[in-house]
N, C-alpha and C positions, 0 to 999 in steps of 0.2 A: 585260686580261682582261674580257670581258664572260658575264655570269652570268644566266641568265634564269629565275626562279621559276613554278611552273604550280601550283596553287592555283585548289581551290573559291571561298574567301571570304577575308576578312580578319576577319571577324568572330570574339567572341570565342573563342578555345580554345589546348589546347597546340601543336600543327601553326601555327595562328596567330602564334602569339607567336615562334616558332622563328625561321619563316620572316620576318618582320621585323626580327628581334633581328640576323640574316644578313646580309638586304639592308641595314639599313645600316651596318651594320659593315663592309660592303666597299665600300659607296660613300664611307665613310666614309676610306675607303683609298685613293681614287681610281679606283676598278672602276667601268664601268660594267655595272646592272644596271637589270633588266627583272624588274616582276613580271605578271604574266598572271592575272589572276582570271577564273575562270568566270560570276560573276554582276557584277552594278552595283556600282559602290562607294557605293550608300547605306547597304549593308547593313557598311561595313570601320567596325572597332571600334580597330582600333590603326594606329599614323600611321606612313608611311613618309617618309623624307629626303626633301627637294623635289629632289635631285638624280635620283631615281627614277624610271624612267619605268613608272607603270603603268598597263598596258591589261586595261578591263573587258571581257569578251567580251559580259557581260548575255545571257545566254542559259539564264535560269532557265525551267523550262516546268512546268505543272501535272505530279502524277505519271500515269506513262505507264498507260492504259487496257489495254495491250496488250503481249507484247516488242516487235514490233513496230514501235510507236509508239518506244518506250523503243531501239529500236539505232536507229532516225533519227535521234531525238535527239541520242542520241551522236557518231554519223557527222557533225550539225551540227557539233557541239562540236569534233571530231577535223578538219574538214576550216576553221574557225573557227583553231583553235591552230597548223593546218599554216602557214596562209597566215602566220600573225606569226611566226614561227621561217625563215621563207623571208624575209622582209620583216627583221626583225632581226640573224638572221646569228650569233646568240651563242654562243663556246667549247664552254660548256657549257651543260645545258639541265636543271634540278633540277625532280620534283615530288614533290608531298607529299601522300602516303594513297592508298589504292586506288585510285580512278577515276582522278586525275589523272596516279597511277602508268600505267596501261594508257590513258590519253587521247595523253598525251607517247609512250608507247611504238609509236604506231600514228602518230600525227603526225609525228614528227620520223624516221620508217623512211626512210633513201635519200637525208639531207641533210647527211651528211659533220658532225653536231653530235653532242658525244659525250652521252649523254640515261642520266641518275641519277632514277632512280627512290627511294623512300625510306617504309619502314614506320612508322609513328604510334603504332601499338596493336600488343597482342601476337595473332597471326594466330588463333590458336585460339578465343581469346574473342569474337572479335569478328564480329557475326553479319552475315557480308555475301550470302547467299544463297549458292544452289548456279550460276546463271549466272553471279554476279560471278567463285565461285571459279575458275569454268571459264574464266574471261575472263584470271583473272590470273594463271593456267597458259601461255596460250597468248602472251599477252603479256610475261610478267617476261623472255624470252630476248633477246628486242629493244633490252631496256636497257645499257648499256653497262657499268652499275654498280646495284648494289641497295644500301641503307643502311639498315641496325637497329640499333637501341639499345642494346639488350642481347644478350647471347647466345642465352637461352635463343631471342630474336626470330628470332637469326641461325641456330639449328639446325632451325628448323621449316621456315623457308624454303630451307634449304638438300634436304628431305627432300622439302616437299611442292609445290616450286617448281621449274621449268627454269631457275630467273637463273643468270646464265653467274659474276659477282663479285659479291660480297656482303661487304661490309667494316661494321663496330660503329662507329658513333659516337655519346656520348652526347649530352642536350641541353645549350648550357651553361645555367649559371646568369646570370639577368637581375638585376643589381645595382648600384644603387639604383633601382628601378622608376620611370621619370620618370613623372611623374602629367598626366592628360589627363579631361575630362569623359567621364564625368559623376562630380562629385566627391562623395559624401558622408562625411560627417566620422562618425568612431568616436564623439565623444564626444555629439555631437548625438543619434545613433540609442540609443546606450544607456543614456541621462541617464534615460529614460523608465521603466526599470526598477530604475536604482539599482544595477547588479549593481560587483561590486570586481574580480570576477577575468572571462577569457573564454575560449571555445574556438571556435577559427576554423577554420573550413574552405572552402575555394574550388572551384568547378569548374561545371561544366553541370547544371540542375535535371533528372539522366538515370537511367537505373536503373542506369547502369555504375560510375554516383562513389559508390554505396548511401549517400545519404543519409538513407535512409527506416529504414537499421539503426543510425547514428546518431543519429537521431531516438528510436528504442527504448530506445539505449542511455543517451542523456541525463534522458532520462524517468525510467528506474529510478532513477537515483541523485540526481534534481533535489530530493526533499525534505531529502537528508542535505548536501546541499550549494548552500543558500539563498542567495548570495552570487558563486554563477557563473550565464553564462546562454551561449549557445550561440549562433554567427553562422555562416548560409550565403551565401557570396558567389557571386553567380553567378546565372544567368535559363536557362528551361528549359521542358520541354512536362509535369514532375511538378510544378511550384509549385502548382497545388490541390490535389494530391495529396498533398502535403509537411504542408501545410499546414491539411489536416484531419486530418492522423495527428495533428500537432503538437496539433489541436483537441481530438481523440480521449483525448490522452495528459494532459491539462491543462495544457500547457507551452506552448502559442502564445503566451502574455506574454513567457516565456523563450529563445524560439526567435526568432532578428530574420532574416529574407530579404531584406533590400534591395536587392536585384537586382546589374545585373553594376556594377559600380564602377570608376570611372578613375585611384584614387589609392590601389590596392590596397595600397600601402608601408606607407601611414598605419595601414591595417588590421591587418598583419604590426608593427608598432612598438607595438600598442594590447594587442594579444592577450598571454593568458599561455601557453600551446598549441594545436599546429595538431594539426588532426585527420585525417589521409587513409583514409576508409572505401570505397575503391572496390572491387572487383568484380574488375576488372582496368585496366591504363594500360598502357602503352607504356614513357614513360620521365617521372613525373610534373614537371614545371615547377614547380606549387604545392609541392611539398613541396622541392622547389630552393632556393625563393626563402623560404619559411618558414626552413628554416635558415640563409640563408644573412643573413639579418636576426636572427637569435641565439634564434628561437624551438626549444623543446624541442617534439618532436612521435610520437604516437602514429601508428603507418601498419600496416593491417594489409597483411598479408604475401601481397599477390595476383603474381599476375603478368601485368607482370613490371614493373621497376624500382623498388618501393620498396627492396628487400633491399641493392640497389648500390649506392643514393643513404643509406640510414641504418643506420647502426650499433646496432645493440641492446644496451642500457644504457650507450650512449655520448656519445650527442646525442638518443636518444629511444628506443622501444621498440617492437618486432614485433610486431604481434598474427598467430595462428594465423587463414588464411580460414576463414569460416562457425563461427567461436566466438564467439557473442556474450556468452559470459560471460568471455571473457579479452578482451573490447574494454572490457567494464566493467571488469575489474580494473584493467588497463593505464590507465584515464582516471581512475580513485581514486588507483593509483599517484602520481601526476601531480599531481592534484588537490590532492591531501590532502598532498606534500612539498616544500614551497616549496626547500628544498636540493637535490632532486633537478632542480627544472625550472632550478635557475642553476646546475647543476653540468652538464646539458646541451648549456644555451645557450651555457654559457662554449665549448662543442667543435663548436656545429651550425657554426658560420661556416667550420670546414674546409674547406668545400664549395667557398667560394669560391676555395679553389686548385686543387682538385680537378677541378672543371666551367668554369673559367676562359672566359670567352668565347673572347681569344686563343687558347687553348689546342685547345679545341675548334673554329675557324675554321682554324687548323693543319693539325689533322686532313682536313675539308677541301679545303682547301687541296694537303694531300698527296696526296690521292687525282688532284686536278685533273690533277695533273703525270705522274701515272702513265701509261708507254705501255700503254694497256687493249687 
C-alpha cells in the first residue's frame, strides 16, 4: 500500500501531529508513504521516519493583493501537487484541513487515485471566508471519501457540503510522546517561582484555544491560591497579547509561556491539571495526551471534541462555553481537592484504549479497503 499525505506544514499543531503520528505508523508497517508539504521543511516542527519520503513543494507566497493573485497561487500549488501524484502513483491520497482538502480534490481529478479529504476543526467555527466556503462546496464532491471527527463535524458536512462519503474517525492518542528539540525542563522554568502545584495547557498563542479567558480566570483566584502558577505551552501571533493581559492582571510572574516545547511528556508528567479553554477544536490531541499521561483535566464544553474525549466528574470536568465563572469553579474544584485530581487521574489513562493508535489506523485502514 502506498499512502500519500498533502499537508500545509509540519509545523507545530493538532492536523500536524495526526498526520505524522500516521505516516509513521504505517511506514512503520512496511507501507510506503509519501508526505507532500506545501511549504519548505524549515519550517516542520515534528520528525518523520527516515523511511519517508517527503516532498516540500516551498511554495509559500506573501498574502495575495488580489483574488486574483490568490487563485494563481493556488492553481500553482494545484498544478505543483498534480505533477507529484502523477509522478508517485499512490493507492491513496490523504489531506488535511481545508485548502489541502480542495488543493488534492482538484489535483488528483482523472488520476484513477482514490483522494480523502479530512476535516481538523469543527466547520462552523472556524472562520475560513466566504470564497473558501464556496471553494469547498464545489470541491468536497471530487473527494472520494471526507473524514471528521466527531459527529456533530459529520452532520454539518453532511448538510452544508456535496461530499459524496463521509465516515468519523477520531484522533488517536500519542503515547509516550517521544521528545525531540527544543527541550525545556519543567523543573528549570518553574524553580523561578517556587510554585508546588501547576496548571497546564498546550496549543497555538490564537484566539480559538482562549487563552486570554484563562488568563482571567487564573488571575481571579491566583491570590487564594499562592502556591499554584499557570503554563502555556505553545508559540503564536497573541504572545504579546497574552502577555500584557498577564501584565494587566499582576500574574506575569505566575503565568510562564516558554514557547512551543519538544518534550511536551515531561510537561504532562510535572503538571497537577490540564486546562483546555478553547473556543472551539476539532478533535483536541492536548487533552488526548494530558489524559492519557494520568492528568485530571478541566475542558470547557465547545465544539466539538472535548465532550467525546472526557467524562464529567470522571477523569475531569465540563465547563459550560462562555461561563467564566464555572471555568473558575471547575479550576477551585480541582485545585482545592487533591482526592479529586487522583481520583481522576486514576480513570483519564482510559483513553488510552479508547483512542488506541492501532485502533484508530484500523479504522483507516478500513476505509482504504472499501469499494468507494
Amino acid at each position: 500500500m502506498h499512502i500519500l499525505f498533502a499537508i500545509h506544514s509540519l509545523s507545530g499543531g493538532g492536523a500536524e501531529r495526526v498526520t505524522t503520528t500516521l505516516a509513521n505508523y504505517w511506514a512503520d508497517k512496511g507501507w510506503r508513504v509519501t508526505v507532500v508539504t506545501i511549504v519548505g521543511k524549515d519550517s516542520d516542527f515534528y520528525v518523520l521516519d527516515d523511511r519517508i519520503n517527503h516532498i516540500a513543494l516551498d511554495l509559500v507566497v506573501p498574502p495575495s493583493a488580489t483574488i486574483l493573485h490568490a487563485v494563481y497561487h493556488n492553481l500553482v500549488r494545484v498544478r505543483a501537487l498534480r505533477a507529484v501524484l502523477r509522478s508517485e502513483k499512490p493507492d491513496v491520497a490523504i489531506a488535511m484541513m481545508v485548502t489541502a482538502n480542495a488543493l488534492l480534490a482538484l489535483a488528483g481529478t482523472g488520476l484513477g487515485i482514490e483522494l480523502f479529504g479530512s476535516e481538523r476543526n469543527y466547520p462552523p467555527a472556524e472562520q475560513i471566508g466566504p470564497v473558501w466556503e464556496k471553494i469547498r462546496r464545489w470541491t468536497y464532491p471530487r473527494l472520494s471519501m471526507l473524514v471528521a471527527q466527531t459527529a456533530e463535524c459529520s452532520d454539518w458536512l453532511r448538510k452544508n457540503t456535496a461530499a459524496r462519503n463521509i465516515a468519523v474517525i477520531p484522533n488517536p492518542v500519542n503515547h509516550p510522546i517521544a521528545a525531540q528539540e527544543p527541550r525545556v525542563s519543567p523543573d528549570a522554568e518553574l524553580e523561578k517561582s517556587g510554585c508546588d502545584h501547576t496548571l497546564l495547557a498546550v496549543g497555538r498563542l490564537a484566539e480559538q484555544k482562549g487563552f486570554d479567558r484563562l488568563i482571567a480566570a487564573f488571575a481571579s483566584i491566583s491570590r487564594k491560591y499562592p502556591r499554584w502558577d499557570l503554563v502555556i505551552l505553545g508559540e503564536g501571533d497573541l504572545r504579546d497579547a497574552l502577555e500584557t493581559q498577564a501584565s494587566d492582571l499582576e500574574v506575569s510572574e505566575r503565568v510562564h509561556m516558554p514557547g512551543l516545547v519538544g518534550n511536551v511528556g515531561d510537561w504532562f508528567e510535572s503538571a497537577d491539571i490540564y486546562v483546555l479553554s478553547s473556543r472551539y477544536e476539532g478533535f483536541p490531541n492536548t487533552l488526548l495526551e494530558a489524559l492519557a499521561y494520568g492528568l485530571p483535566a478541566v475542558a470547557i464544553d465547545c465544539d466539538a471534541g472535548p465532550r467525546d474525549i472526557l467524562s464529567h466528574t470522571v477523569d475531569g470536568l465540563l465547563v459550560r462555553q462562555d461561563d467564566p465563572e464555572a471555568l473558575v469553579s471547575a479550576l477551585e474544584q480541582l485545585m482545592s481537592d487533591s482526592e479529586m485530581r487522583r481520583r481522576f487521574g486514576g480513570r483519564a489513562q482510559e483513553v488510552l484504549k479508547r483512542y488506541s493508535l492501532v485502533q484508530v489506523a484500523t479504522m483507516w485502514e478500513d476505509l482504504f479497503r472499501r469499494d468507494i
